[in-house]
N, C-alpha and C positions, 0 to 999 in steps of 0.2 A: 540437600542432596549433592554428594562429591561428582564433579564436572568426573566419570568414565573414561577408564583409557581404550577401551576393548573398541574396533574399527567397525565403520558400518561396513565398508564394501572395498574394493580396492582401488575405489576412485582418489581416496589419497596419497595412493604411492603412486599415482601417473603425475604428466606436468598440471603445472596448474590451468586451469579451462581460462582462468582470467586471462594470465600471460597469455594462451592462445590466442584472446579474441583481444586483445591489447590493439592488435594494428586496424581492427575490426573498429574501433569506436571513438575516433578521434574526431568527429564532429559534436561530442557531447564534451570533449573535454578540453580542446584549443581549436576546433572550428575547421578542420583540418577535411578532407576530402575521403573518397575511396579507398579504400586499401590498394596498396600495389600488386602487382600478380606474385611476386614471392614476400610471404611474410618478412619481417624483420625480427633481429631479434629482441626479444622482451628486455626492455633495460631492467634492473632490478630496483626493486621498488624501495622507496624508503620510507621506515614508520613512521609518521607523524603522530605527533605526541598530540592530538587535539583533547577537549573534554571528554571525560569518561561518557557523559550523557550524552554528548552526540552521535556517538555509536549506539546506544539507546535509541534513538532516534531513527535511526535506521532499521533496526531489529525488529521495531513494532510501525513500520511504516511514516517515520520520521514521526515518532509518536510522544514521545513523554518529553522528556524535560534534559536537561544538560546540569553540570554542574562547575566547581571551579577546578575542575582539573586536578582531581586526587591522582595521587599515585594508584594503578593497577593493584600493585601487590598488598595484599590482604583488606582489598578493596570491598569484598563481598558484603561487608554487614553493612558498608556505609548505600551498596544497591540497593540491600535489602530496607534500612531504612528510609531511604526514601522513595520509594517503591510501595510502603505497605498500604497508602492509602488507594490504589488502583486493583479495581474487583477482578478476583482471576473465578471462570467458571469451566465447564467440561462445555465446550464450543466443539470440540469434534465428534464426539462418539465414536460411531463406527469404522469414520475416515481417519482415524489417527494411523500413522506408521507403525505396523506391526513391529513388535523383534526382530524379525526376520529379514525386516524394511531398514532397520538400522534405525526404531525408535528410542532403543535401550543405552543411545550414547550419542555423545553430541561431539564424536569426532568427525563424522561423514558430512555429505550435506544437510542444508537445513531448507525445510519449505513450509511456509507460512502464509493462513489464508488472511486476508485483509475485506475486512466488509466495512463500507460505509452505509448508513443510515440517517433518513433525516427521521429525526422523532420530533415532535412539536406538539405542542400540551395539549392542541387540540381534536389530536387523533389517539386513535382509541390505541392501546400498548401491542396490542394482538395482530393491527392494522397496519404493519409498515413493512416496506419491500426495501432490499438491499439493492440500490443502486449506484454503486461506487465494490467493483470485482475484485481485488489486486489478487494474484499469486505472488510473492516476495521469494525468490531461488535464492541462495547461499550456496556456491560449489564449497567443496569438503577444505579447499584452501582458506575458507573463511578471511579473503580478503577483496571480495567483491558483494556486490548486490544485485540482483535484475529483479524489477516489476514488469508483469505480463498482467494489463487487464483482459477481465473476460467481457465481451459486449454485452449489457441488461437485457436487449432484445434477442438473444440468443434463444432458440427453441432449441430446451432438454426436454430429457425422460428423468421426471422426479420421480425417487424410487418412494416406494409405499413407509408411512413415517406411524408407529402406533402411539406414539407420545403424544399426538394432536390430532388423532382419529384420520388423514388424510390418508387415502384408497390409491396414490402413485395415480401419476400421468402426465402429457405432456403439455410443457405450458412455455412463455420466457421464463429463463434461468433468474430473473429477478423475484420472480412468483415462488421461489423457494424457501424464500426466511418466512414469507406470510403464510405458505401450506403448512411448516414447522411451528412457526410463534402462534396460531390458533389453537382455541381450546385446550388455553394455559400451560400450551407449549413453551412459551415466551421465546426470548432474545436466544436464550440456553438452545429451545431446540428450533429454531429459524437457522440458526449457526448450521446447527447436527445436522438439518437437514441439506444446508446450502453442502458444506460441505462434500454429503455421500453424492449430491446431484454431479460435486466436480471431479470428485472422483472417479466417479461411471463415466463421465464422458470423457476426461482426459485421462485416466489412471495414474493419477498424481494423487497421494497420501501426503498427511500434514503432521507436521514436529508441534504445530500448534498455530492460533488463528487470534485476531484483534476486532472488535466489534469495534466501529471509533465513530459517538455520536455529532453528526455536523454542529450542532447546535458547542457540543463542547470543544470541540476544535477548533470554532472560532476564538474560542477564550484559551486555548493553547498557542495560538497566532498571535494574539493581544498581548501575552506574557512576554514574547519574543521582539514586539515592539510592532514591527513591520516586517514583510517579505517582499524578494524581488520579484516580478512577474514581468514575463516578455507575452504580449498580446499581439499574437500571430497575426489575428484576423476580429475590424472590429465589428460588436456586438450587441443589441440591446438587451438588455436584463428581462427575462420571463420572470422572473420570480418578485423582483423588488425596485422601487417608486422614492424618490424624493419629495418629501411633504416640509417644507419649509426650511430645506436644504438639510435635511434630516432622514438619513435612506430606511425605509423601513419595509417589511413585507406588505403587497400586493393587496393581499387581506384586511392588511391592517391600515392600511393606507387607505383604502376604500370607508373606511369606517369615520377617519377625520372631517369628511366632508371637505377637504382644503384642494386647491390643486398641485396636481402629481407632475412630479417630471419625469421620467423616465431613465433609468440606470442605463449607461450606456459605457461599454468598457471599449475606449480608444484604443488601437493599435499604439506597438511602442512599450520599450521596457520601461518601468516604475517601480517603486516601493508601495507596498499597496499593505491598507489596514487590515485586520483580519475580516472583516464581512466582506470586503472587498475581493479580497483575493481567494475567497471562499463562495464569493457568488458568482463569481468570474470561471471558477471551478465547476461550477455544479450546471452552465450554459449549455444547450445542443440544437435547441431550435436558433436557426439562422447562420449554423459553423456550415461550412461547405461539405466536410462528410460528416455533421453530426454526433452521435456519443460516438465517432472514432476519433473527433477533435477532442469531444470532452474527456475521453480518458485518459489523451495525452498531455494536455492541460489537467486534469486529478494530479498525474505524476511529477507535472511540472512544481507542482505546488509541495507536494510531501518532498523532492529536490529543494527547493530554495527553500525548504524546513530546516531541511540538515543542515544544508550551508549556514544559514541563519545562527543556528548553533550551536558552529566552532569559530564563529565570530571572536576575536580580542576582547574580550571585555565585557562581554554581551549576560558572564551570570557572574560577574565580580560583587555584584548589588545584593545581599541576603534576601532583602523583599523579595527582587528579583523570583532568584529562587524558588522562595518558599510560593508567590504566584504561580509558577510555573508546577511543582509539587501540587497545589490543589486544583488547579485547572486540567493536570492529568489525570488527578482521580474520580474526577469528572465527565470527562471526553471518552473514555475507554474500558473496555471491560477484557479483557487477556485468557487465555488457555496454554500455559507453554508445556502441554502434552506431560511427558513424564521427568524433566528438566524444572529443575525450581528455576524462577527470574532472575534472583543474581547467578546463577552459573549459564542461563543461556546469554546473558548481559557477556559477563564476562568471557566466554570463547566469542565474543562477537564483535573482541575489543580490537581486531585487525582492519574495521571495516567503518570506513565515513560516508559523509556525503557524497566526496570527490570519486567514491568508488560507485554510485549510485546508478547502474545502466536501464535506461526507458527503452522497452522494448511494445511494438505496435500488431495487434493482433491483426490478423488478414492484412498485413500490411497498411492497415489502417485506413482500407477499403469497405465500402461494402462490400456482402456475400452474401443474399439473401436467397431461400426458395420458394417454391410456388404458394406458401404461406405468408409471405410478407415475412418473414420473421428472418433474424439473420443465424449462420450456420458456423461453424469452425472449418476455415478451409483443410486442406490436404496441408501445406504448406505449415499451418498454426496446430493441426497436430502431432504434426513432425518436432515443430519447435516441444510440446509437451510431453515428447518422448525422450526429447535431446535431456530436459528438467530429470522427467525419471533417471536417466543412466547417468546425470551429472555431466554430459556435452555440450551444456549450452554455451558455452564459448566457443566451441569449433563451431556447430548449430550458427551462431550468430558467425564468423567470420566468412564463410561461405553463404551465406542470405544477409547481405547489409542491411535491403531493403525492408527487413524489421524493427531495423533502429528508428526511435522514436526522432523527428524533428522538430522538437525542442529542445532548449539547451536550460 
C-alpha cells in the first residue's frame, strides 16, 4: 500500500510539538536541568543517517532488528523482506483510528499500543495478563517518539467483549488481555480487548499495536549482544535464582535441589545480558514506588534498545543479522492498522533512539482509591488528551515533572 498524501488533521502545518518541547527535555539527552522561564529557540535539527532498522526499532517499541544501513530510497522491499517472518494480526478491532481520526494516511500523527506478555510453556495460552502497557505517540513531524505507560494496577471499566463471551466490568486494566484471550479468544482478542478498555478510558485510538513476548525479547537482546542499563535503585530478583552460578527461574531452580543465590541487580550503569536486563525490567516488589519504577525502567530498556542499534558496527556481521531477523519473528506479533510495515517503517525513517522521550504516568507516583487499586490522575489525563490533539510537546514543556528519570 502507497505511504497517502491526503492530511490527517492540521497538526502538520503547526510548528513541530518536538521543537516545542526541545527545551522541555534535556535531562534525557545531555543531563541538562529545568527549562528556563523563556523557551529557546529550537536549533534545527540534523538527519542522522543511522541504520534503516533502528528506526524500526522505535516504531515497534525498539522492537525488530536493524540493518546495514541501506539507502532509504527504494528501500521498501528490502523492509518488506526482512520483515515477512514477523506475524501481523487484527490486534485492534474496534480501537483502530477511524477515517475520520486520520487512519486512512500516515501523514498525521502516529499512536501505537505496546503490550508486553510473559507467556511461559507452562501456563495455559488463554491464561496470560498484559503487564508491561506502553502507548508509543509520534506527532505528525515524525521526528520524535514519547512512551506513556499505563500502570497494570490501574482499575478500568472493560467494556463487554462477544469474542470471548466476557459480560464487561471492572477489574485492573491488566485483566483485559485475559477477559479477551479466553474462550479462544487468544492473544488476537486480549489485544482487541486491551485496546477498546484504553480507549474508553483515555480516548486515544490506535494506527496499530505490538504484542512483544518476554520470553522472545530476550533473544532480541541476545542478538544485540548486550544493553546498557543504569540501576537506579538496588534490587533483589522476585523472579530468578543462581543454581551453580547459572541464573535461572525460581521454579525451575526449586526443582534442582542445589542451593540458590539470589539475583540481585546492584546499583550502577552496566552492560547487561539479555535475561539480565530483561529481569531487571520486569522488578517492582522492593523499588520504592513499585511498577512506577518498573515502567520506567521497561522504557529504559526498549531506550538502550534503540541505542544499541545505531551502534557502528553492531549488524556489519550477516549472522548477526539474520539472528536478529529470526529472533524478531519470534518476540512479536504486529497490527499496523491500515498501513502495510514497509510504508509505516519507512515515514518513520526521521525518528531514532536519540529522539526516544520517557514520559512517567502520575508522575510516577502513586494514585490509588478507596479500592487499593491505582487511578489516572487529572494531570495523566490531561497529558492523554494533549496525545489526542497531537500537543504533547507543549503538554510536556509546561508539566516537566512527567519526564521520566531515567536516562
Amino acid at each position: 500500500m502507497p505511504v497517502q498524501t491526503r492530511r490527517r488533521s492540521s497538526a502538520s502545518t503547526r510548528p513541530s510539538a518536538a521543537a516545542k518541547a526541545s527545551a522541555a527535555i534535556p535531562s534525557q539527552r545531555s543531563g541538562g536541568g529545568k527549562p528556563p522561564g523563556d523557551p529557546p529557540k529550537p536549533a534545527k535539527k540534523r538527519r542522522r543517517k543511522d541504520p534503516l532498522w533502528a528506526r524500526i526499532t522505535v516504531v515497534v517499541g525498539a522492537v525488530l532488528m536493524v540493518t546495514s544501513g541501506a539507502a532509504l530510497a527504494g528501500s521498501k522491499a528490502v523492509i518488506s523482506q526482512a520483515t515477512g517472518s514477523i506475524a501481523q494480526r487484527n490486534l485492534l478491532g474496534e480501537a483502530g483510528k477511524s477515517d475520520a481520526e486520520g487512519g486512512e494516511s500516515l501523514e498525521g500523527p502516529i499512536d501505537m499500543l505496546l503490550l508486553g506478555v510473559d507467556a511461559r510453556e507452562r501456563w495455559a495460552a488463554d491464561d496470560v495478563r498484559a503487564d508491561s502497557i506502553i502507548v508509543l505517540h509520534i506527532p505528525a513531524s515524525h521526528d520524535q517518539a514519547y512512551l506513556i505507560s499505563i500502570p497494570r494496577d490501574t482499575e478500568a471499566e472493560i467494556p463487554e467483549f462477544s469474542k470471548s463471551g466476557y459480560p464487561g466490568g471492572t477489574d485492573k486494566i491488566n485483566a483485559a488481555f485475559q477477559a479477551g484471550a479466553r474462550n479462544g479468544g487468544g492473544w488476537e482478542g486480549g489485544a482487541q480487548l486491551m485496546a477498546q478498555t484504553i480507549k474508553k478510558m483515555t480516548g486515544v485510538s490506535f494506527d496499530g499495536a505490538a504484542i512483544i513476548n518476554f520470553g522472545g525479547f530476550k533473544s532480541v537482546i541476545d542478538a544485540l549482544g548486550t544493553v546498557r542499563i543504569c540501576v537506579s535503585q538496588e534490587v533483589k530478583s522476585a523472579h530468578m535464582s543462581y543454581v551453580d552460578d547459572k541464573p535461572m527461574w525460581n521454579a525451575d531452580a526449586k526443582k534442582t535441589g542445589k542451593a540458590r543465590t539470589p539475583v540481585v541487580h546492584k546499583k550502577g550503569c552496566r552492560e547487561m545480558e539479555g535475561w539480565a536486563a530483561l529481569d531487571y525490567s520486569r522488578q517492582r516488589y522492593g523499588l520504592k514506588n513499585g511498577d512506577y519504577d518498573r515502567q520506567q525502567n521497561q522504557q529504559q530498556l526498549i531506550k538502550a534498545m534503540a541505542r544499541k542499534a545505531t551502534e557502528k558496527g553492531i549488524l556489519s556481521n550477516p549472522v548477526k543479522l539474520q539472528q536478529l531477523t529470526k529472533a524478531a519473528g519470534k518476540a512479536f506479533i504486529l497490527d499496523t492498522g491500515k498501513a502495510s510495515l514497509p510504508d509505516l517503517v519507512f515515514t518513520m525513517r526521521g525518528v531514532t533512539g536519540n529522539e526516544l522521550t520517557m514520559l512517567r504516568t502520575n508522575g510516577g507516583n502513586f494514585h490509588g482509591n478507596a479500592n487499593g487499586r491505582e487511578t489516572l490522575s487529572p494531570q495523566t489525563l490531561e497529558m492523554f488528551q494533549a496525545v489526542r490533539r497531537d500537543e504533547l510537546g507543549e503538554f510536556i514543556y509546561t508539566n516537566p515533572a512527567m519526564l521520566s528519570t531515567r536516562k
